[in-house]
C-alpha positions in Angstrom: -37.8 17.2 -12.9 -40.5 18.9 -14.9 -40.0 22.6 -15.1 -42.7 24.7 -16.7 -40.7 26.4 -19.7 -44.0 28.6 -20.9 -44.4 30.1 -17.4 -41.6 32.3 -17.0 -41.2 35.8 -17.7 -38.0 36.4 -16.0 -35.1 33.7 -15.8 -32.0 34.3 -13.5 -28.7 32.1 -13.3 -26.1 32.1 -10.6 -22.8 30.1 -10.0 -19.3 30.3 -11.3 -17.9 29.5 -14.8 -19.6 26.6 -14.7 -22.6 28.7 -15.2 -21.5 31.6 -17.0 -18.3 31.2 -19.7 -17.4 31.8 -23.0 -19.6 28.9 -24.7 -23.0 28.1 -23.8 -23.5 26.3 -20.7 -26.1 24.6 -19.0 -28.4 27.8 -18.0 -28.1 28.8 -21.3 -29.4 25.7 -23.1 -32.3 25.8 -20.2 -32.9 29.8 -20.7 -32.9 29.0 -25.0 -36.1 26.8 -23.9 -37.3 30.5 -22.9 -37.1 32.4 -26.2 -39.8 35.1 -24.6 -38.3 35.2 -21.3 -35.6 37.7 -20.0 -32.1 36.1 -19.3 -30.0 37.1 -16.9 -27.1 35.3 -16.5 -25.2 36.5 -13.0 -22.9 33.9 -13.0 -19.0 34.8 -13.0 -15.6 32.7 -13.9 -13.4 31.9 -10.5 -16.6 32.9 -8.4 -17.3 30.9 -4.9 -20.6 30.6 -2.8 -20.0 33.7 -1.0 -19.8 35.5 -4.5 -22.9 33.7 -5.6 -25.0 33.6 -2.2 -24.2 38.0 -2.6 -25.6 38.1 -6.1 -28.7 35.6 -5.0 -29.6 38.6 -2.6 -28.5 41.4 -4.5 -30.6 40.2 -7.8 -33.7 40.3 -5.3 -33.3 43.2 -3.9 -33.2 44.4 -7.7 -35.6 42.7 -9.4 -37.7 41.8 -6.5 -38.2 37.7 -7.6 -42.0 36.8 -8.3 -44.0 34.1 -9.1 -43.4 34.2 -12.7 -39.4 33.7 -12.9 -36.8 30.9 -12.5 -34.2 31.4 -10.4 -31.6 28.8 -11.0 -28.2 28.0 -9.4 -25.1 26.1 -9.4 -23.3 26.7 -6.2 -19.4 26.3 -6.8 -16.6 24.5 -4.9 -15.6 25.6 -1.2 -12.1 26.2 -1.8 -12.2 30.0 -3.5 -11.7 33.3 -1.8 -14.5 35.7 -2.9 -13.5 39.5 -2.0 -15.2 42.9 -3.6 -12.2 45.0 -4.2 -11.8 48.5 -5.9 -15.4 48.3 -7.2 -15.7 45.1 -8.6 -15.3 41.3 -7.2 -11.6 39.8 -7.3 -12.3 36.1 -8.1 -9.8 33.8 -8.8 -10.9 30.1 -8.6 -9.1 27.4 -6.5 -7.2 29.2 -3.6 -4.7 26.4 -3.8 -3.8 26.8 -7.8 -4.1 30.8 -7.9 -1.5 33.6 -8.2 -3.1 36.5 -6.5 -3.0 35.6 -2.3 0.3 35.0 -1.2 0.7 31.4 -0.2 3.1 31.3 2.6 1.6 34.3 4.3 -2.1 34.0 3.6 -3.2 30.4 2.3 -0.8 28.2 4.4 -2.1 29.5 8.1 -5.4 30.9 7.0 -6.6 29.0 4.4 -7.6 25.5 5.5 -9.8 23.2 4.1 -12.5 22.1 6.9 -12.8 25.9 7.5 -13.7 26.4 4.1 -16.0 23.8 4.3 -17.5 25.0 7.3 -18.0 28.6 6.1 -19.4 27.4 2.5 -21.8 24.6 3.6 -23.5 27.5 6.3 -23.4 29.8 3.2 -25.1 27.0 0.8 -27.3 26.1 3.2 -28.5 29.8 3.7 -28.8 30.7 0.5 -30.9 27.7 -0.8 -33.3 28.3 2.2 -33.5 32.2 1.6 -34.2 30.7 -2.6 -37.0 28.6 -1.6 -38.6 30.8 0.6 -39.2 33.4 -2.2 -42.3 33.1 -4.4 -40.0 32.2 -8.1 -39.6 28.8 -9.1 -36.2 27.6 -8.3 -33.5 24.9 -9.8 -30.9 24.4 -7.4 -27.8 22.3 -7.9 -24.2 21.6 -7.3 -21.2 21.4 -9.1 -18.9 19.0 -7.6 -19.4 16.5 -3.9 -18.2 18.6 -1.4 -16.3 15.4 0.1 -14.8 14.9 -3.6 -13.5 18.2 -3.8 -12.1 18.6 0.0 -10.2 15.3 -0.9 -8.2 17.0 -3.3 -7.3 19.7 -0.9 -3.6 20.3 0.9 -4.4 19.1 4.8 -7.1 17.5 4.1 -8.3 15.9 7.1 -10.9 13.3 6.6 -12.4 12.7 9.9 -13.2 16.2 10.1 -14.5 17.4 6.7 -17.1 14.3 7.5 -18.6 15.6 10.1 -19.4 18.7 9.1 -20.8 17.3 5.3 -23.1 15.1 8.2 -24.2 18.2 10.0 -25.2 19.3 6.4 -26.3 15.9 5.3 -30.4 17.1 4.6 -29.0 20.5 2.8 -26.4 18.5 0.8 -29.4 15.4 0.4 -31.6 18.7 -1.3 -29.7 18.6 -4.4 -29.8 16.0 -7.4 -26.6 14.5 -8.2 -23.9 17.0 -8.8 -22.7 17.9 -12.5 -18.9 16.4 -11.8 -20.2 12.7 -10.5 -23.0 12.4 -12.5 -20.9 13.6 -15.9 -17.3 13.7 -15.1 -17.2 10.5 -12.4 -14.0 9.8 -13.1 -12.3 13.8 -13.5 -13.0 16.5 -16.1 -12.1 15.3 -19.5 -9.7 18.3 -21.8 -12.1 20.3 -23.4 -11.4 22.5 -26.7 -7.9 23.4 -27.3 -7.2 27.0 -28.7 -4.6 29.5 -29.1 -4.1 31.7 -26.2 -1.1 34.6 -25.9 0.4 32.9 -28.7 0.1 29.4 -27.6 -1.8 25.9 -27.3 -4.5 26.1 -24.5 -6.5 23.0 -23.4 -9.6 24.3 -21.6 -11.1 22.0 -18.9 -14.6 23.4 -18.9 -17.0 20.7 -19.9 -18.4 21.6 -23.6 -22.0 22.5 -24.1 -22.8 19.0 -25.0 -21.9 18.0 -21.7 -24.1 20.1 -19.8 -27.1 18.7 -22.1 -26.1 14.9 -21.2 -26.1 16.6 -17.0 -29.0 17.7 -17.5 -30.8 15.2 -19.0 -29.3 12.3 -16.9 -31.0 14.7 -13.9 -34.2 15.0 -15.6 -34.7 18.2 -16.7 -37.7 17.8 -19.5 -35.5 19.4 -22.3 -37.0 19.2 -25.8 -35.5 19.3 -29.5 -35.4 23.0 -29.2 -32.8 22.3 -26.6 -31.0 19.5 -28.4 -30.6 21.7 -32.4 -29.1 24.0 -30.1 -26.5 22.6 -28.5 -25.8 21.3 -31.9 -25.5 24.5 -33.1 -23.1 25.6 -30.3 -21.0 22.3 -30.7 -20.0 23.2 -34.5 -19.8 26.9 -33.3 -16.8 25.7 -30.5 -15.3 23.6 -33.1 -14.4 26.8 -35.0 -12.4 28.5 -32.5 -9.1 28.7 -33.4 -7.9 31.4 -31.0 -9.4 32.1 -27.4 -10.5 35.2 -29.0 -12.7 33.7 -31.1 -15.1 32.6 -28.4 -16.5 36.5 -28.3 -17.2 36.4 -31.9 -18.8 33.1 -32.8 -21.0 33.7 -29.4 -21.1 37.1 -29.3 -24.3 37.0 -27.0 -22.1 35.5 -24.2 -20.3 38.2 -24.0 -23.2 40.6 -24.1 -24.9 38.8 -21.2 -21.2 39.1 -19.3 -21.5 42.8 -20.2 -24.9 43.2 -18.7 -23.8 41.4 -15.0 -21.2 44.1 -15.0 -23.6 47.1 -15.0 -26.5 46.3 -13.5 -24.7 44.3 -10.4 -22.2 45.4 -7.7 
């Protein structure tokens, strides 16, 4: 998986917090193999593929996607209510382990699992075409096995789930291994461990050196520029103390956070 690094002008990421969070992750060790391009990192924490199949075609429609940018993506797990609320997008992860929709009332009858599936896969499927259709280069991949994930879900119906991931199959088949089987085969390993309101918090984000191994492992022609710095961010995460620390030892992280939040909806 070759990509051209000295081509691009422009480089775009979407996905969730698997692509944009408070460490580096892996757009941002493939965008520091870019020092001359423009980064834009339009990922969000707790976003799903509604959220990110909205940016994909709201970042176009802004920046109008030529043949001299990367557009990359890591499309997120099914299971995630995406809603634009009040002027900005309510995300909140896993519908199933979330405090904002009600369960009884909303979750229980309206939130099951082969519906999400059904809904996400057409949305995947969608986007990815309406990516590589445009003239940019693209890097498209997953985070988790859409049978993995659904497996872990509340009424969880097997037979079902199957044959709509079989109805998908050539979609699904377009994408390299996913970042959870091909890294985390066996469930995410506890991250860093830091102080948050006043007590211990074990993140379960995979560290930056994690994303490196991904992409390696997938292909991706990384060099030693790439390598120094993940490095780099490695002894930067190991002096967080305090979840607050993550904005000031990577204070451009937050700055590329900042910049999602004016320039998109």
């Amino acid at each position: 998986m070759k990509i051209p690094f000295d081509k691009y002008k422009r480089v775009f990421a979407f996905g969730c917090s698997f692509t944009s969070y408070n460490y580096p992750t892996w757009a941002n060790i493939l965008a520091n193999e870019m020092p001359d391009a423009e980064f834009y990192n339009l990922g969000a924490g707790g976003g799903g593929n509604l959220f990110i199949a909205a940016s994909i075609t709201e970042a176009n429609l802004r920046f109008n996607f030529c043949d001299t940018d990367l557009v990359m993506v890591m499309y997120s797990t099914s299971f995630r209510e995406d809603r634009h609320v009040n002027g900005k997008w309510q995300l909140f992860g896993n519908i199933y382990n979330q405090p904002f929709y009600p369960m009884k009332t909303f979750v229980v009858p309206f939130c099951q699992p082969v519906g999400m599936l059904i809904r996400d896969l057409a949305l995947i499927q969608m986007s990815a075409q309406y990516v590589r259709s445009l003239p940019c280069d693209n890097l498209l991949l997953k985070v988790a096995s859409v049978l993995d994930e659904s497996s872990k879900a509340p009424n969880f119906h097997q037979e079902d789930d199957h044959q709509v991931v079989e109805l998908y199959r050539n979609c699904l088949d377009s994408f390299p291994p996913t970042l959870c089987e091909t890294e985390f085969p066996n469930g995410l390993r506890k991250g860093i461990t830091v102080m948050r309101d006043k007590k211990l918090y074990t993140d379960m984000h995979p560290l930056t050196d994690s994303y490196y191994n991904y992409l390696l492992k997938i292909g991706v022609n990384l060099t030693e520029r790439a390598e120094q710095y993940v490095d780099d961010s490695m002894i930067k995460l190991s002096q967080c103390r305090d979840f607050e620390d993550f904005g000031k030892i990577f204070p451009e992280i937050a700055e590329q956070r900042e910049c999602r939040n004016r320039i998109m909806f």
